[in-house]
C-alpha atoms as one frame of an Amber mdcrd trajectory, in Angstrom:
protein
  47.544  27.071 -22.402  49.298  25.023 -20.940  51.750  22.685 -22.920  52.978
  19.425 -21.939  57.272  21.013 -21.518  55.755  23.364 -18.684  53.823  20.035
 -16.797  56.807  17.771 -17.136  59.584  20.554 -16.142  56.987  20.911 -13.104
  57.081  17.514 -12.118  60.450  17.299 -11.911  60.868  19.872  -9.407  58.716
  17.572  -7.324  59.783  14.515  -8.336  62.814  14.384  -5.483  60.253  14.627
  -3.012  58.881  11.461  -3.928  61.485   8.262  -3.871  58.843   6.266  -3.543
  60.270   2.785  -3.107  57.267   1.061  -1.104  56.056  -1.565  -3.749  52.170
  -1.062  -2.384  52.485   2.951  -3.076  54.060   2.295  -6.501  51.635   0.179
  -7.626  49.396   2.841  -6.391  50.911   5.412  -8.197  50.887   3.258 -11.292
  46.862   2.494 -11.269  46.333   6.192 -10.521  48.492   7.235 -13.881  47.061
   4.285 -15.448  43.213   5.439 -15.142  44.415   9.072 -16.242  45.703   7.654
 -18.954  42.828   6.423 -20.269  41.306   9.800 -21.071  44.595  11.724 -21.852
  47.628  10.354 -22.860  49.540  13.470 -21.460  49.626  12.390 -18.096  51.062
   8.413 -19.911  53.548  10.876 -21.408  54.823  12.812 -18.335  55.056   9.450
 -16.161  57.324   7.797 -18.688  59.390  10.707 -18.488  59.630  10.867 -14.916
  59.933   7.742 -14.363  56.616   6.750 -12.491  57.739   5.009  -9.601  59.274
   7.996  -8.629  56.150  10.372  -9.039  52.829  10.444  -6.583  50.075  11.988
  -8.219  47.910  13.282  -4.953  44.026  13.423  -5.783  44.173  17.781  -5.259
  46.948  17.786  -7.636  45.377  15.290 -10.475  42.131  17.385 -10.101  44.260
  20.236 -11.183  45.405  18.864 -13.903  42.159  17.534 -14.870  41.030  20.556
 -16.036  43.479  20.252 -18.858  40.894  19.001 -20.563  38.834  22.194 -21.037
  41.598  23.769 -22.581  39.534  26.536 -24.903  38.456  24.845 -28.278  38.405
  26.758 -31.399  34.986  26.456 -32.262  31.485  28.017 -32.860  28.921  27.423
 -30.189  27.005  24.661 -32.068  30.201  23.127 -33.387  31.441  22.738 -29.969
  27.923  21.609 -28.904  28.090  18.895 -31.605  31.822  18.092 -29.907  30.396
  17.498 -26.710  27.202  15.029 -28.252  30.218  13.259 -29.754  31.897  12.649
 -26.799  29.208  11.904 -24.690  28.673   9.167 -27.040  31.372   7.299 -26.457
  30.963   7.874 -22.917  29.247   4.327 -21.406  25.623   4.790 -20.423  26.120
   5.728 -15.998  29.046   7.733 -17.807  30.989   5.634 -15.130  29.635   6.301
 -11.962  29.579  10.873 -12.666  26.207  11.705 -11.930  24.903  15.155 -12.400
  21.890  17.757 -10.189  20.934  20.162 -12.244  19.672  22.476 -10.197  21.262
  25.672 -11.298  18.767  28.178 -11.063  16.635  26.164  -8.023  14.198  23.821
  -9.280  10.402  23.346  -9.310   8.834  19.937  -9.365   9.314  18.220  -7.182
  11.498  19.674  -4.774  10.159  23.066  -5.082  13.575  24.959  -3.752  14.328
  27.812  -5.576  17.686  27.935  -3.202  18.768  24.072  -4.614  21.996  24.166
  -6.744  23.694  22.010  -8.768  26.452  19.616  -8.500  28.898  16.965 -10.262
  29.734  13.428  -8.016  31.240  10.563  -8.608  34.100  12.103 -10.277  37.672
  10.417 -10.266  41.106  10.911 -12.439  39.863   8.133 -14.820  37.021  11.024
 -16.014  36.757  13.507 -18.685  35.427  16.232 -20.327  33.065  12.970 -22.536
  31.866  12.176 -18.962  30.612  15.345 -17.474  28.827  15.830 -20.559  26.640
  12.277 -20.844  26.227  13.123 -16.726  24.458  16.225 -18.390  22.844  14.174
 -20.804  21.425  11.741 -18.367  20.891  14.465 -15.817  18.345  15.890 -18.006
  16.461  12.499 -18.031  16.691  11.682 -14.705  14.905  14.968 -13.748  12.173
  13.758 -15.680  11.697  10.620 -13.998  11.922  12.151 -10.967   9.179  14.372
 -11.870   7.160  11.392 -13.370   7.613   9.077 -10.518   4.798  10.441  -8.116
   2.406  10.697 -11.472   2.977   6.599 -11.844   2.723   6.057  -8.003  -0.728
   7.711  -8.197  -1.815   5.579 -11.014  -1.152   7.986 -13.809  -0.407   5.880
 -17.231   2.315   7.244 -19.267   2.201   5.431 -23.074   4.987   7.713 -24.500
   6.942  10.869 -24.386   7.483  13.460 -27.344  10.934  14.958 -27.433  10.875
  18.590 -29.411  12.764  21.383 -29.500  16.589  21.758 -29.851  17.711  18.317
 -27.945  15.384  16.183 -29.603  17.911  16.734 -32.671  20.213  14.396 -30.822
  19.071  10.969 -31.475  21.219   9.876 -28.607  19.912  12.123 -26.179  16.115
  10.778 -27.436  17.410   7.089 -26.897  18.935   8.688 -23.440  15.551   9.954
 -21.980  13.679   6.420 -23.493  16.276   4.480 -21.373  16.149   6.306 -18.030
  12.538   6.936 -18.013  11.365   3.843 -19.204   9.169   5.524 -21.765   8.675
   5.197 -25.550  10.170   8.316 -27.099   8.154  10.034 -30.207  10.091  12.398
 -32.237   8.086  14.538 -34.386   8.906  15.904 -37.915   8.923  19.002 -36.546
  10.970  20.005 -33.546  10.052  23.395 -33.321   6.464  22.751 -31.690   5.966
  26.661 -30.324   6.239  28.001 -33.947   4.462  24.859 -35.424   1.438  25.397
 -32.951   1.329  29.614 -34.240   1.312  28.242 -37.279  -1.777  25.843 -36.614
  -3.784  28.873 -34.905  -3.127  30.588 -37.907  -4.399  28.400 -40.757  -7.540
  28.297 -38.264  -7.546  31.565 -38.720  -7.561  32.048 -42.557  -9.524  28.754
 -42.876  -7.278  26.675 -44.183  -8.267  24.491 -41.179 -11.690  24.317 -39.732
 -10.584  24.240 -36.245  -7.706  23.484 -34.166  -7.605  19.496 -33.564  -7.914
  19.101 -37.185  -4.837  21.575 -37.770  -3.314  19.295 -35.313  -3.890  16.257
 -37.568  -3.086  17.586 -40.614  -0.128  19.500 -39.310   1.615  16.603 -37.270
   3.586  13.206 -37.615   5.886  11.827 -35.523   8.706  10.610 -37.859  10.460
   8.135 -35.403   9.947   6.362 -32.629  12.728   5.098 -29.851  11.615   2.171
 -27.252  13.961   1.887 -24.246  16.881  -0.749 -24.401  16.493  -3.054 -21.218
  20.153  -4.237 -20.707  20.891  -0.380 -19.235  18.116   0.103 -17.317  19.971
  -1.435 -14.287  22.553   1.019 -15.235  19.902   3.553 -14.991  17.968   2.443
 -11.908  21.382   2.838  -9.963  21.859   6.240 -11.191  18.342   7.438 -10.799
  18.862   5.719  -7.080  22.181   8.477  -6.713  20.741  11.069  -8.254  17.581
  11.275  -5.899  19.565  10.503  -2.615  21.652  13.504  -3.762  19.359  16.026
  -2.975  18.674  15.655   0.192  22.099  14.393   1.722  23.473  17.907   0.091
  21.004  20.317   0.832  21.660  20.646   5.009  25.405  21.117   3.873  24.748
  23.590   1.099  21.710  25.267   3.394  24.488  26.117   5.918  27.205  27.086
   3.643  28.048  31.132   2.448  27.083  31.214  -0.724
């Protein structure tokens, strides 16, 4: 790891090189530390130190120290999962211009390139680790709309989506996918819908149910219900707007890359 002694003794080797005295570049200089600053109050820290007017954080050099903030965390998988809901939660909904393509093992509908990959844009020193993971968040939502957008174009009438499994534990990722998509979000009292549905079959089977759609209706209730909040769905419009014009203005440069 490594500690703040090692970043400030660093910048002071470089400091010299940077008597800055142009009041244009130091006010530069200033709004760049400033919108650090606002994430991590290291780099606040090592610019009082040094003196900021003195110091020019380049872009390539703050994205280096960006990554300070995935410094290894001491935690379990789902603790550190629960870190990352937290943070994304605090994150404002566009987490500030970041937007996310999830595309890391291709993707089906409907693009249908298995070679697609992912990527992060938008990002800027005034981002962190909260930010990358609402992008995720939000990524995950703005997949489905893409998905859902030629369904509604041909007349298809969506009235509500169910969330299950794992995420739909998160209420704000539920109230996420209600405000991208547009669509009434149903959570059900039981997340797990794979072993809920064996479990249906199987009181079929041993006649505890006379057949399956009454299983269903004994065996089912959706326990809350989140409508989409209309003062971010401009928010979300923009974004969705991004995140399908990323696609395509990537994929000639990735198509001709080594990868």
């Amino acid at each position: 790891m490594i500690e703040i002694e090692h970043l400030t003794k660093r910048y002071e080797q470089k400091a010299a090189a940077f008597a800055l005295t142009d009041p244009e570049i130091q006010q530069v200089t200033a709004n760049m530390l400033a919108a650090y600053a606002r994430r991590r109050n290291l780099v606040l820290r090592i610019a009082q130190e040094l003196e900021s007017e003195k110091v020019l954080v380049t872009p390539p050099q703050g994205a280096f120290y960006f990554f300070l903030d995935f410094r290894p965390l001491k935690m379990t998988s789902l603790e550190l999962c629960e870190r990352l809901l937290e943070e994304a939660g605090t994150t404002p909904p566009g987490a500030d211009g970041v937007v996310f393509l999830p595309y890391l093992a291709g993707e089906r509908s409907p693009i249908w390139d298995p070679s697609a990959t992912g990527a992060f844009v938008g990002l800027t020193l005034a981002h962190g680790r909260g930010h990358l993971a609402r992008a995720i968040l939000e990524a995950s939502a703005l997949a489905i709309r893409h998905v859902a957008e030629p369904m509604l174009a041909a007349g298809v009438r969506v009235t509500a989506m169910r969330a299950c499994g794992g995420p739909a534990r998160s209420e704000m990722w539920n109230q996420i996918k209600t405000d991208v998509t547009g669509f009434p979000v149903l959570v059900p009292a039981v997340l797990e819908t794979a072993v809920l549905g064996s479990a249906m079959l199987g009181a079929v089977a041993i006649g505890a149910c006379p057949d399956v759609p009454s299983a269903v209706r004994s065996m089912t209730r959706i326990e809350r219900r989140l409508a989409p909040r209309p003062d971010v769905r401009a928010t979300y419009d923009r974004a969705f707007d991004i995140y399908t014009g990323l696609y395509p203005a990537l994929r000639p440069v990735l198509q001709g890359s080594d990868r």
